[in-house]
N, C-alpha and C positions, 0 to 999 in steps of 0.2 A: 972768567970762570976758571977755577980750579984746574977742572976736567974736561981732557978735550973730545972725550967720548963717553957714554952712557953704557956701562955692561951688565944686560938685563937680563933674568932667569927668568923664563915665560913657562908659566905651566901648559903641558900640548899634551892633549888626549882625548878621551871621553869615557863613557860608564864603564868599559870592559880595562882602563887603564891607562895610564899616560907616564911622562916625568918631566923636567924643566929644561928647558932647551936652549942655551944663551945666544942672545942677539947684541950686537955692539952699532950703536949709534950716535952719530955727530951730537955733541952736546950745543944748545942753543940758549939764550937767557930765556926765563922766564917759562921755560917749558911745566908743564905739568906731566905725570903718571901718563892721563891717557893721548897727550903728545908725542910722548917715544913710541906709545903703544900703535898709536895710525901711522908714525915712522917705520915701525916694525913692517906692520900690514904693507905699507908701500915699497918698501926697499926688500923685503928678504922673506916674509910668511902673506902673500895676499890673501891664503886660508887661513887666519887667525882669526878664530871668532872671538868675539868682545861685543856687549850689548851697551849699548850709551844713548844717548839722545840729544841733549839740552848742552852738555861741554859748562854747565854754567850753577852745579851743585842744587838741582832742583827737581829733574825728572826721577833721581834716586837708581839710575840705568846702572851706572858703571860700578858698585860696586865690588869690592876684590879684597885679597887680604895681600898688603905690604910688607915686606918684608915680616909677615906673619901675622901683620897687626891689619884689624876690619877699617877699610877707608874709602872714601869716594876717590877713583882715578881721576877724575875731573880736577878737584878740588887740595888733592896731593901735589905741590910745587915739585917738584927735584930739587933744590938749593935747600930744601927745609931734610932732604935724607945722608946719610952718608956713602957721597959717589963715588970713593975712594975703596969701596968695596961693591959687590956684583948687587945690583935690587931685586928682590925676586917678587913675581910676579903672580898670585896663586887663587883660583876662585875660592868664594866662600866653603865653608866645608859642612856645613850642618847639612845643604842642600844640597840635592841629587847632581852631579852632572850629565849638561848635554853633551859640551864640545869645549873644549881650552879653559876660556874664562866664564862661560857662559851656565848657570846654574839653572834647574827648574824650581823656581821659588811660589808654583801653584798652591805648596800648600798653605800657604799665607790667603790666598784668593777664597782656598777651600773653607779656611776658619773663619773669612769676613761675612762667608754668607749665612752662617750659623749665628749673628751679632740682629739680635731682633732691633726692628729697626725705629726710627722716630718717631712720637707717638704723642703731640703735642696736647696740651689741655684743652678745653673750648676755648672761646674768643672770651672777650668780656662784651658787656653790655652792650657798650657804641661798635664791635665788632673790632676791637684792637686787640694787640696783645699788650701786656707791662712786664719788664722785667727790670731788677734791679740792675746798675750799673757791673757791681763789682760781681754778681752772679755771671754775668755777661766774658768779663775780664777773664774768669776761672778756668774757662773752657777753649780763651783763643790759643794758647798755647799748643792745644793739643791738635790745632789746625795745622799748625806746621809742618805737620809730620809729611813727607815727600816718599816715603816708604820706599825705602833705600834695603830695609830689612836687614841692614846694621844689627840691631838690635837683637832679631829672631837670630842671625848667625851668631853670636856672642854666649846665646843664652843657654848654661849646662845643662839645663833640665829637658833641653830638644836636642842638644850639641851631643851628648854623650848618651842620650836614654833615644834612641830611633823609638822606641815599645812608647812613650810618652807624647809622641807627634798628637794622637788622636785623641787625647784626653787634654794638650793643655794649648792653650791660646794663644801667646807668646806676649811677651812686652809689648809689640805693634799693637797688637787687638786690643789690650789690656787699655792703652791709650783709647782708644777708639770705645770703649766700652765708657771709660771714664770720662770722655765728649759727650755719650748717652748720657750717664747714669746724673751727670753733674748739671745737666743742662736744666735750665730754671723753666721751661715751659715742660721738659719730656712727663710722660705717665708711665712711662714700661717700666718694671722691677724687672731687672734683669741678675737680681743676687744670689739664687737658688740658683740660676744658672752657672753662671761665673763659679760658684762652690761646688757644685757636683758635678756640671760636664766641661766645664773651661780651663778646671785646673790653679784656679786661683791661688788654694793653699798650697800648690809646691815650690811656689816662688819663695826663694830665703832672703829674697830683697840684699842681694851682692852691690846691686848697684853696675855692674858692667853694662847691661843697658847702659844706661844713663852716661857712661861714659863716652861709648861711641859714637852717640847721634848725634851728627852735621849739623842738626836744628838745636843742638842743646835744649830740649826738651829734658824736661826733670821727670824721667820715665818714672824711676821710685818713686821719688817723693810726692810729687804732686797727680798720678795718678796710679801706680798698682797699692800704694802703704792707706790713701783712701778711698780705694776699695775693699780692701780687709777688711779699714776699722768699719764698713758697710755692713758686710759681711756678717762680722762678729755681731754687734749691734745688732743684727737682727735673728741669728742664729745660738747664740752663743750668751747674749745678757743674761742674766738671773733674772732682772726686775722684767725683763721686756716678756718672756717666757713665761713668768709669773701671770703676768696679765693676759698672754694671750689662753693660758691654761684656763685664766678665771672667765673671760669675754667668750673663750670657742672662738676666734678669730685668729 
C-alpha cells in the first residue's frame, strides 16, 4: 500500500458547535471508512461517537458524508479514496446533530407514521389471495431500502429549506409510499395525500436521490416520477374530471 498512514479529519462536536480534528492511523489492507474510524475510537478519541451496527452495508447505521460526498462508512474501502491527501470525515448535514458523527434522523420515523398503512382487498372465494407475477416484481425493489437516509440527506428541498421538513416526505417515504400505492392487493388511495400534505410536487425529480442509494434503488424513476403520473391522473386529467364533474364521484 501507497500509504503508510491514514490522515483523517473527523468532525467533533455537537448542536452548539464543533470543527474537524485530524487523527493519523497505521494504514492496513483492505480497511474500510468505518475501520480507521473504531481505530480512531481505540487509539486517540474513545469519545468519538459514531452509530453502526451490521459493518456489512445493511442496517443503514453508519452513515456520514466523505470527503463531502453521502456514503455508508461500512461500505467506503480506503484504496477506492485518495490517501495521498487528509479524508475528512463529517456527519450528514440536512439532520440535527447530537455528538461528532452522530445525527438525529427522527424526522424520518416522524414522517413514516404519517404513511397510512396496508390495506389489503378481501380474500377471494377459496380464501386465497392472486396476484400477478410482474405486479409482485414491481414493488421488490422498493424492499431494499435499508434506510440508510442517504437519500433524505442529499435531498435540496429538506437540505436547504429547514421551513419544508413538515410538509414534504422525502425520497425515503416516497419509496415507501410507492410499496403502498403499487402493491396489487393494497385499497388505500393515498394520492390526495402525497399531493397536499406530503409534498409530492416539490420534487424537480434531480435524481441525486437515486444517485446515492447503497441499494441502487431507482428512487426517481421507478417510484417518485410514478407517483406524480398518480397524482396528475387523478387530480389534474381533463377527461378524468370530466367524469367525475358528470358521475358526483
Amino acid at each position: 500500500m501507497a500509504a503508510q498512514e491514514f490522515v483523517m479529519q473527523v468532525w467533533r462536536g455537537d448542536s452548539s458547535g464543533g470543527a474537524f480534528k485530524e487523527y493519523r492511523i497505521p494504514a492496513s489492507e483492505g480497511m474500510v471508512v468505518l475501520d480507521v474510524i473504531h481505530a480512531i475510537q481505540a487509539k486517540h478519541a474513545t469519545d468519538l461517537a459514531v452509530r453502526w451496527n451490521c459493518k456489512a452495508g445493511k442496517c443503514g447505521s453508519c452513515s456520514a458524508e466523505i470527503n463531502g460526498k453521502p456514503k455508508l462508512m461500512c461500505m467506503t474501502r480506503m484504496n477506492s479514496l485518495d490517501t495521498s491527501q487528509p479524508i475528512s470525515v463529517a456527519p450528514m448535514k440536512t439532520f440535527p446533530i447530537i455528538r461528532d458523527l452522530v445525527t438525529d434522523v427522527s424526522f424520518n420515523f416522524e414522517m413514516a407514521k404519517r404513511v397510512p398503512s396496508f390495506k389489503p382487498r378481501p380474500k377471494e372465494a377459496d380464501g386465497t389471495y392472486r396476484m400477478q407475477q410482474e405486479d409482485i416484481d414491481r414493488v421488490q425493489e422498493f424492499h431494499k431500502c435499508i434506510e440508510c437516509f442517504l437519500c433524505q440527506n442529499v435531498c435540496h428541498v429538506i437540505r436547504d429549506h429547514e421551513e419544508n421538513k413538515k410538509h414534504f416526505a422525502g425520497p425515503r417515504l416516497f419509496v415507501r409510499y410507492a410499496a403502498l400505492e403499487m402493491h396489487p392487493l393494497d385499497t388505500n388511495d393515498r394520492r390526495e395525500l402525497l399531493k397536499e400534505r406530503m409534498g409530492l410536487g416539490f420534487c424537480n425529480i434531480t435524481k441525486c436521490c437515486t444517485e446515492v442509494c447503497p441499494e441502487h434503488i431507482h428512487i426517481t424513476d421507478n417510484a417518485i416520477i410514478p407517483l406524480k403520473e398518480r397524482v396528475v391522473d387523478e387530480f389534474y386529467d381533463p377527461i378524468a374530471r370530466m367524469i367525475r364533474k358528470i358521475t358526483g364521484k
